[in-house]
N, C-alpha and C positions, 0 to 999 in steps of 0.2 A: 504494500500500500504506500502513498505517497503524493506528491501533490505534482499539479501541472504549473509551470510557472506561463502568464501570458501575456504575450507583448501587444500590446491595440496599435504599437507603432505600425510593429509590423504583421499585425494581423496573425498571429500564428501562439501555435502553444507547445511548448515544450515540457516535456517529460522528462523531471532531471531529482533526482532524489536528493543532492545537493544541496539545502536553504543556506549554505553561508551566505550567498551572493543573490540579491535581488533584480540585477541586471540582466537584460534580453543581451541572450549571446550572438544574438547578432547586431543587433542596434546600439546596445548597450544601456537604453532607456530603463527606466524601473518598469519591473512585472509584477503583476497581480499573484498571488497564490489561488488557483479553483483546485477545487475536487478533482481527485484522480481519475474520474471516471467522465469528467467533462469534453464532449466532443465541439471541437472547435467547427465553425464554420467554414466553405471553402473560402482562402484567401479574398477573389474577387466578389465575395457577397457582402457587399457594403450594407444589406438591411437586414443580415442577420447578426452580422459585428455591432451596426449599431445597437441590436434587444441585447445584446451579451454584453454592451457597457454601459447600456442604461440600466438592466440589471444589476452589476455590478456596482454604478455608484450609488443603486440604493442599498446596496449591503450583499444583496446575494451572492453566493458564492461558488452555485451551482453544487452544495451539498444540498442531504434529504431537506422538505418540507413534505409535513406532515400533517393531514387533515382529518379531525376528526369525525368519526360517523356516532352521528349521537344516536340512533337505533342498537347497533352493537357495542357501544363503547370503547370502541376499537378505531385504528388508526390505520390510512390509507396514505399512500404516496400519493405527490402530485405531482405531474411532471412539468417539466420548463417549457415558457412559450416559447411559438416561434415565429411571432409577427409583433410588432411595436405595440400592434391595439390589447394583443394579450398579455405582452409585457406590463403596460398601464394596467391593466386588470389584475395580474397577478400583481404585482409590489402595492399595491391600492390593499388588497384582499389578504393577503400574506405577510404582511410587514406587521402583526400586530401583536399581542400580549397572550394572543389561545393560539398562535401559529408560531411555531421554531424555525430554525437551519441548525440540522442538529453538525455537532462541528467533530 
């Protein structure tokens, strides 16, 4: 397990078990830490780069969020948008005091 470090410089995310260094190894800009398990968009898709840094500066980090089912009591994943309007919906709906990012 382990984190991706990701550059929005240059649109990519790297897989580097490493955290001394917070610099994009190619750019050398500062990278974000996401979840290991976050799949970067391709390079040239500027409107999904942008849900994954507007996600981002509201805190998300592309670990779980979790939603509860009040009939079972029980808890369900939710997955990440993938268009800006969803993005506005989820950090609106997800950003609050009964919803985590468990870390």
């Amino acid at each position: 397990m382990g984190y991706k470090k990701v550059c929005f410089n240059c649109r990519k995310a790297f897989t580097i078990s490493d955290l001394s260094s917070l610099a994009c190894p190619e750019c050398g800009g500062i990278v974000i830490l996401f979840n290991h398990k976050f799949r970067p968009p391709k390079k040239d898709d500027l409107n999904k780069w942008a849900v994954v840094k507007f996600l981002s500066d509201k805190g998300f980090t592309y670990n779980h969020v979790w939603e509860k089912d009040e009939n079972s009591n029980s808890y369900t994943e939710v997955p990440y948008p993938e268009t800006m309007k969803e993005a506005i919906e989820f950090a609106t709906k997800y950003k609050t005091e009964d919803s985590f990012d468990i870390y």
